[in-house]
C-alpha positions as CSV (number, residue, x, y, z in Angstrom):
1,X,74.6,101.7,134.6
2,X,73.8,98.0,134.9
3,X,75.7,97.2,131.9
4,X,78.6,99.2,133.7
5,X,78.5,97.5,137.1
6,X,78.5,94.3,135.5
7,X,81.7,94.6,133.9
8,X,83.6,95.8,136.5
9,X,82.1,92.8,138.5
10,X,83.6,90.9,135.3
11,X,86.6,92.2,136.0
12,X,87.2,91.4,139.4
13,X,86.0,87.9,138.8
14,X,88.5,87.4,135.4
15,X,91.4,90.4,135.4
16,X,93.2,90.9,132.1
17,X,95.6,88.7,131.0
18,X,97.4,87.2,128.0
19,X,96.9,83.7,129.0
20,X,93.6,82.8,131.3
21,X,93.1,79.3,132.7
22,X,89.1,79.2,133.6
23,X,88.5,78.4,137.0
24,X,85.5,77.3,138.8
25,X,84.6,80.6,139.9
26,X,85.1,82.0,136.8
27,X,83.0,79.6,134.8
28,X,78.9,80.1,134.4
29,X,75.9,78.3,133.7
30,X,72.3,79.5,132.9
31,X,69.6,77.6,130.9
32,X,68.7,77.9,127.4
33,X,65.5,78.2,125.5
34,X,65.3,74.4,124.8
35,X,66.4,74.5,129.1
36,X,63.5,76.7,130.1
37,X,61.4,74.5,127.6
38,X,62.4,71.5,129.3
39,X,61.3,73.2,132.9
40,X,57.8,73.9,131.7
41,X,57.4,70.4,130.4
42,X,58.2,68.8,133.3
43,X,56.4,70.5,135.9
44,X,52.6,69.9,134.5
45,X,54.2,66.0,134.4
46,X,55.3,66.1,137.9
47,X,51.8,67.6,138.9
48,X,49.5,64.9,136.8
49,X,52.0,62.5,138.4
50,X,51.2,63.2,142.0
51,X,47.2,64.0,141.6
52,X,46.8,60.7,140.0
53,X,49.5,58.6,141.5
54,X,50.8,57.1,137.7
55,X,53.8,55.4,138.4
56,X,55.0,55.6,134.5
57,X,54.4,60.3,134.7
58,X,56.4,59.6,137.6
59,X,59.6,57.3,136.3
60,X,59.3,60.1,132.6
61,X,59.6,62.6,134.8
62,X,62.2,61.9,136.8
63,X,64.1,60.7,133.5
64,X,64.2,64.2,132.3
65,X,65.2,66.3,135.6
66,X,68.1,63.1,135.7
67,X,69.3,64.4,132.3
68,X,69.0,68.2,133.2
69,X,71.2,67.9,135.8
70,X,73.9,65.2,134.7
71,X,73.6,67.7,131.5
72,X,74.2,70.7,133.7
73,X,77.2,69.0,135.2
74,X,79.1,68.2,132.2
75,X,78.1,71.5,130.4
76,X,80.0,73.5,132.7
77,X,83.1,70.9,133.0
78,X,83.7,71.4,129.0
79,X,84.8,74.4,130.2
80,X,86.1,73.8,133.2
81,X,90.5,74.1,133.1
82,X,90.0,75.5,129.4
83,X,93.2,77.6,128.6
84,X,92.9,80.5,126.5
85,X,96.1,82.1,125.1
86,X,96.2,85.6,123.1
87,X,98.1,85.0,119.9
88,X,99.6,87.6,117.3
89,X,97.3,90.3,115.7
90,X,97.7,91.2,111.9
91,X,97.8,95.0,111.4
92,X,95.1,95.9,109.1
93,X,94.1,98.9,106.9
94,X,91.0,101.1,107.7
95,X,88.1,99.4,106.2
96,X,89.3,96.5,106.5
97,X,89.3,93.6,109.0
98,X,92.0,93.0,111.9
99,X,92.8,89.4,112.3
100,X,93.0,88.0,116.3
101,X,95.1,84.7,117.1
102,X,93.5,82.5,120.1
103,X,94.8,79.3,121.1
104,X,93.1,77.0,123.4
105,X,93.9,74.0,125.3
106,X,93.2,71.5,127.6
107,X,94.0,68.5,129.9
108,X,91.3,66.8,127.9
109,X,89.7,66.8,125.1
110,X,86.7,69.1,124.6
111,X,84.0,69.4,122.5
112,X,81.9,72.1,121.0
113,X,83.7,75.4,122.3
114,X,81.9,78.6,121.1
115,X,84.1,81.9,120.5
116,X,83.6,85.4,119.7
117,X,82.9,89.3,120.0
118,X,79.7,90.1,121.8
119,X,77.4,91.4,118.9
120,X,79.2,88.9,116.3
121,X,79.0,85.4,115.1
122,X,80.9,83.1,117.2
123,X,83.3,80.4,116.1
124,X,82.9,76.9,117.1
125,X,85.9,74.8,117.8
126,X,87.1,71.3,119.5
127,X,90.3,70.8,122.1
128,X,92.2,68.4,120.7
129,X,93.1,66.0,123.5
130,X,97.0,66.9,123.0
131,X,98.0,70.2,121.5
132,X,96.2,73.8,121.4
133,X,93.4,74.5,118.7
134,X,93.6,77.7,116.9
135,X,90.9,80.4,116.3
136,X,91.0,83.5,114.1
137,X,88.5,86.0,114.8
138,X,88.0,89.2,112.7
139,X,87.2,92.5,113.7
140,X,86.0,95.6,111.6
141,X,88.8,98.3,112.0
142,X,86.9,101.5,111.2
143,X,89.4,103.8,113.0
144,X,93.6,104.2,112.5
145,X,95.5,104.1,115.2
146,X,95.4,100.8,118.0
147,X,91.8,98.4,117.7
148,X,91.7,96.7,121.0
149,X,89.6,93.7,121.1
150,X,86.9,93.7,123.5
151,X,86.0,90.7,126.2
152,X,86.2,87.5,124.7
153,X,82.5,85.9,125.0
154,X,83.4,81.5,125.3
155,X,80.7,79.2,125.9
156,X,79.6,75.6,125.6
157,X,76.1,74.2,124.7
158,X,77.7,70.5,125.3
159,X,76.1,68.0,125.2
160,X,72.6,68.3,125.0
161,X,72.0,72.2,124.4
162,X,70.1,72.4,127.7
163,X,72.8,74.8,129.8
164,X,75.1,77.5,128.3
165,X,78.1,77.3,130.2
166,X,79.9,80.8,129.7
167,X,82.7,83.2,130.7
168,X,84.3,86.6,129.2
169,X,87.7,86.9,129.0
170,X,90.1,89.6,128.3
171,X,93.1,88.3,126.5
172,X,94.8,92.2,126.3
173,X,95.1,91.9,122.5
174,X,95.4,95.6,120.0
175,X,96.2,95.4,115.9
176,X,97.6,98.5,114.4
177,X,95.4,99.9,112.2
178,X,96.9,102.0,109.2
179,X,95.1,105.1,107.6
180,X,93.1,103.7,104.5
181,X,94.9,104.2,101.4
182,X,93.4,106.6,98.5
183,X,95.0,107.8,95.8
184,X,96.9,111.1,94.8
185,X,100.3,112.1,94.2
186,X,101.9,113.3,97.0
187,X,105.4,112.3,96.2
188,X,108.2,114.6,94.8
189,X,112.0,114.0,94.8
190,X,114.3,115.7,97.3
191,X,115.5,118.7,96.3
192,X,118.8,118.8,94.2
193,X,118.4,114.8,93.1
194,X,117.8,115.0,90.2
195,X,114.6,114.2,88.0
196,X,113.4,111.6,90.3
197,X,112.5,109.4,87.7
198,X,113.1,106.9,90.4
199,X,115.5,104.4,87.8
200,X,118.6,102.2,88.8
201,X,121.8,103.4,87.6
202,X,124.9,101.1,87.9
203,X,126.3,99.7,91.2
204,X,125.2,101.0,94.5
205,X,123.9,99.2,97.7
206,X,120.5,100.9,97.6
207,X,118.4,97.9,96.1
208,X,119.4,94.3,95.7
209,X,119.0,93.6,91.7
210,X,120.1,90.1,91.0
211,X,122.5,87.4,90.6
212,X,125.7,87.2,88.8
213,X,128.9,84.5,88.4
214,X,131.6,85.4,90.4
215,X,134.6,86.9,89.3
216,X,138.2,86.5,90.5
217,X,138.2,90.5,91.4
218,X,134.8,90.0,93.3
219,X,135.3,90.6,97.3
220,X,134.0,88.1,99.7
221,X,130.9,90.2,101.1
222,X,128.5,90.2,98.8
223,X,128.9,86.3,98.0
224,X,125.4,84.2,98.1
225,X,126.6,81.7,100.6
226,X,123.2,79.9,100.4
227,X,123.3,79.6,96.4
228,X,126.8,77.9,97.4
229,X,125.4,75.5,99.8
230,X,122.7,74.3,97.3
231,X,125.3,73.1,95.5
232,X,124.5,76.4,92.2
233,X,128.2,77.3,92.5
234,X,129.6,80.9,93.6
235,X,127.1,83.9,92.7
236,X,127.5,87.0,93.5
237,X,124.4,90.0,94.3
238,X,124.5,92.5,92.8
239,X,122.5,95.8,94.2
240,X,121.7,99.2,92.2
241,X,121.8,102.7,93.2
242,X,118.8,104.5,92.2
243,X,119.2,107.8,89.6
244,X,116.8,111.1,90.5
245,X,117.5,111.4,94.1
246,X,115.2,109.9,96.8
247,X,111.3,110.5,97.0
248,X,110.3,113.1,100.1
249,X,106.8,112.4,101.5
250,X,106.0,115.5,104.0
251,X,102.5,115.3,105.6
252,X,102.7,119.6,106.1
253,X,103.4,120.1,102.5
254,X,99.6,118.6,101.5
255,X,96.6,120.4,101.5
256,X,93.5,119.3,102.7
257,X,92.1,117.5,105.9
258,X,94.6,115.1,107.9
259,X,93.0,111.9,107.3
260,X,92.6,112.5,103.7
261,X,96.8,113.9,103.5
262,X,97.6,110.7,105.8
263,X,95.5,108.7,103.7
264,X,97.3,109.9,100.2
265,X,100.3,109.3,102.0
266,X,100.0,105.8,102.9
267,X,99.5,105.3,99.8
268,X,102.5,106.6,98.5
269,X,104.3,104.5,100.9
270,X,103.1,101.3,99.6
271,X,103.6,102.3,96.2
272,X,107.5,102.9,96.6
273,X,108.2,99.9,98.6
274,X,106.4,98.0,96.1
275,X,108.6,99.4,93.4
276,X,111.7,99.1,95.7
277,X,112.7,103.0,95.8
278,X,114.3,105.0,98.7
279,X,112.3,107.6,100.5
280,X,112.0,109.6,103.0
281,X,108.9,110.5,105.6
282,X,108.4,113.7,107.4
283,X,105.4,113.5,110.1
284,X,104.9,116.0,112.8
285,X,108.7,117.1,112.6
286,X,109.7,113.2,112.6
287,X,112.3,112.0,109.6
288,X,111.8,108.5,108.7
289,X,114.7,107.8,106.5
290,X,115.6,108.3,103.4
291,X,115.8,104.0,103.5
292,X,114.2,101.0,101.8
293,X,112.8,98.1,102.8
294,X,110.0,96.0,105.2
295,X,111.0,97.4,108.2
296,X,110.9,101.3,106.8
297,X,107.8,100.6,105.7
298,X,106.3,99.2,108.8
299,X,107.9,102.2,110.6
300,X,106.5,104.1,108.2
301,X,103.0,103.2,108.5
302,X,103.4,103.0,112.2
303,X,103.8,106.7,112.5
304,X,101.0,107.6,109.9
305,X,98.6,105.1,112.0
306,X,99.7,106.7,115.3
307,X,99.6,110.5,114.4
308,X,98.5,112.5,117.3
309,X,97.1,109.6,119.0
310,X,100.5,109.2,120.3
311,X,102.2,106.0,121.0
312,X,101.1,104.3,123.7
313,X,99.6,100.3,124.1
């Protein structure tokens, strides 16, 4: 319950946002071991000072509570005007690690900047005094569907390691994590194509196979306008349409549990693209093609990341 009031308090203090500009009332200081250490030290000094009146106990001691607080000060200025801006997030597999952007900048250059997830090492960084810096944190995706990163823990120990200047932001950032892949054979061609032996066979548009000189009878469409420009002459791609049919991938046609068929499917789906060959995917009465591609894939593995967890963030 503690935990939980102090987040919402959290909250109120720094809302959600893509980009976060740390304020003063959104930056905070506490002491730190070598802090508290400090503290003890000096207050037996300050008491041996006064009961015998020794004018060098008094100038030490007044030294080091001058150095606290001039410490203190520029601790929590290092992060003082700090801008924090949520960059892209890499989708990941499960098992793996999701990757988190972070870019940081300033009006001035700053030292020493500590970021991370609460629980995990942090990553230390300096603010150029033009320009962002840029951070990649990792985070274990041990779950398909959307990983949403948790508040950002920032601090400073600059300059002297006395103060922690702090703050936890919430920079709204979520990979896509895709079911882990495993292998099985899942595949089989659509019915009536063929053998689905899955090989080119003459011309087609289905799969871009090459290069070749152009011809007088050649049209104008399929002309390599940037081989031209490099000065390599008129070339002409050539595609391939692929013999056997198209492969089918149907998540209700597979026995066992779900994870395990979306699984066996995902990997199925990397395999084809890999290979270049035309399929199509049926998930919870969705078609997804027959097509080729990077962005069939990626819608692909979308909808096998997101089954029945829906589509929302």
């Amino acid at each position: 319950m503690p935990a939980l009031r102090g987040e919402r308090w959290l909250t109120r203090r720094l809302p959600a946002a893509r980009h976060v500009r740390l304020a003063p009332r959104q930056v905070f200081i506490l002491p730190t071991r070598a802090g508290w250490a400090l503290a003890a030290a000096v207050v037996p000094m300050l008491l041996v000072a006064v009961n015998y009146q020794n004018s060098p106990a008094y100038a030490l001691t007044f030294l080091l509570v001058s150095l606290a607080l001039v410490s203190l000060l520029h601790t929590w200025r290092t992060l003082l005007g700090v801008e924090l801006r949520a960059g892209p997030a890499e989708s990941t597999f499960v098992g793996q690690a999701a990757c988190f952007q972070i870019f940081l900048g300033a009006d001035s250059a700053r030292s020493a900047i500590a970021l991370g997830w609460p629980g995990m090492e942090r990553v230390l960084v300096d603010i150029p005094e033009t320009g962002e810096a840029r951070v990649e944190l990792l985070l274990p995706a041990l779950r398909r569907g959307w990983l949403v990163a948790p508040r950002l823990r920032v601090e400073s120990r600059f300059p002297l390691g006395l103060w922690v200047a702090w703050s936890g932001v919430d920079l709204q950032q979520q990979a896509l994590v895709y079911p882990q892949p495993t292998s099985g054979s899942p595949m089989r061609s659509r019915a009536g194509g063929g053998d689905g032996d899955g090989q080119p066979a003459g011309e087609g548009v289905d799969d871009f196979r090459g290069l070749r000189q152009h011809q007088p009878a050649d049209g104008a469409r399929r002309l390599d306008w940037k081989a031209f420009s490099r000065g390599q002459g008129l070339r002409v791609k050539e595609f391939a349409a692929w013999a056997g049919g198209d492969w089918l991938l149907d998540l209700d046609s597979l026995p066992g549990p779900l994870e395990e068929r979306l699984s066996r499917l995902c990997q199925a789906v990397l395999e084809l693209c890999s290979e270049g060959r035309p399929f199509e995917l049926r998930v919870a009465g969705k078609r997804l093609g027959p097509a080729i591609g990077a962005a069939h894939r990626e819608a692909c593995l979308r909808a096998l990341a997101l089954h029945g967890l829906g589509e929302a963030s």
